[in-house]
N, C-alpha and C positions, 0 to 999 in steps of 0.2 A: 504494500500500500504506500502509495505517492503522498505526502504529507503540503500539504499548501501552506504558502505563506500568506495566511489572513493579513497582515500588514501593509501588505504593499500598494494596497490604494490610499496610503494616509502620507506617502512619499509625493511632496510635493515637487515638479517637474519646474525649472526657469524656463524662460521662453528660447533662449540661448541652447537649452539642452535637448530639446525637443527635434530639433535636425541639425545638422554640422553645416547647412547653409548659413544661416544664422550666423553665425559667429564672423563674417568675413566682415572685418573695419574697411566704410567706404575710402578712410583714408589712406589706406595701404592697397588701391586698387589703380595700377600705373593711367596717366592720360592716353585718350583713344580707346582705351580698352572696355568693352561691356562686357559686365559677369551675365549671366543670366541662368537664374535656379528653377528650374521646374521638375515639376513630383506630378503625377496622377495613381488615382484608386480607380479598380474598375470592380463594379458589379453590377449581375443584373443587365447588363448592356448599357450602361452606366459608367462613364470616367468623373470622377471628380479630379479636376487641377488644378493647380496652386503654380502661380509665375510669379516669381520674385526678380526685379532688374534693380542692378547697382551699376554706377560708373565710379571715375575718381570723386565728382561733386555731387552725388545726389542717388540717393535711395528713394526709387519710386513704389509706391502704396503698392502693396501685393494685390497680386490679381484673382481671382475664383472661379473658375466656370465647370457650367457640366454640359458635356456632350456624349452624343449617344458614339458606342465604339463597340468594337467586336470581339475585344480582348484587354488583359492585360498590355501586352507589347503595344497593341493598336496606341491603347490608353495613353502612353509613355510618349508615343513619336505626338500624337494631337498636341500633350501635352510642349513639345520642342516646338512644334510645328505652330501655337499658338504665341509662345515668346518671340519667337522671331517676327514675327508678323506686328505684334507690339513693338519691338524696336523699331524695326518701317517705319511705322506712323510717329514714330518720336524723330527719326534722325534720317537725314538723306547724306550725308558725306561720308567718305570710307571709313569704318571703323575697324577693330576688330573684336569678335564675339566668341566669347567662352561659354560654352554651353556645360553647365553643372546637371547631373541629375545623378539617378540611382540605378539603374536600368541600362546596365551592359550589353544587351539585346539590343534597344532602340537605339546604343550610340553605334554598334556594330551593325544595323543598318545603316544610320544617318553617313557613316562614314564609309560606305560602301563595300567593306566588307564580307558584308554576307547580300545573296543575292534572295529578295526575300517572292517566299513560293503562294504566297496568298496575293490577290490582286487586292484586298484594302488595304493593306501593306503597302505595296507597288503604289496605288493609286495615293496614299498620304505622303509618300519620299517624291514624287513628281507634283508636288503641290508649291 
């Protein structure tokens, strides 16, 4: 028998520990460079996303959306797939952009990598 640790919901989390996104000082982020952190959950056909963007000046308000997605993986690229698109409409001159996330699948699509065998796959890396 598995013993549980009845305490552990009285463990209060900082908002800093909750992802290692968090943590990154806008002032330690070189000029030209954009970070950009995105997370998705998927259920149900269901992604929830979360897009955090930093430069050197300025932490822009997190973002939130849910869109409909066919997977976890799916979930992941919408989720890239929507930060970039954010940057767009904030910035026309060449930058460069760091893409942070958690999901070694979706950067090993985005980077071509893997050739991926589902067409909404395909159809989100051609967007």
């Amino acid at each position: 028998m598995i013993k549980k640790n009845k305490s552990w919901h009285k463990k209060k989390i900082k908002a800093n520990e909750m992802t290692k996104f968090k943590s990154i000082d806008v002032n330690l982020i070189e000029k030209g460079i954009w970070i950009v952190q995105c997370d998705a959950g998927y259920k149900n056909g269901i992604a929830g996303i979360s897009i955090l963007i930093k430069t050197h000046k300025k932490e822009y308000r997190p973002i939130d959306l849910s869109r409909k997605a066919n997977g976890p993986v799916h979930a992941e690229l919408l989720a890239i797939y929507y930060a970039l698109n954010e940057i767009k409409k904030k910035k026309t001159e060449k930058i460069e952009i760091r893409i942070l996330t958690d999901s070694l699948y979706a950067l090993n699509f985005v980077w071509g990598l893997w050739t991926p065998s589902r067409k909404y796959i395909d159809d989100t890396l051609k967007k």
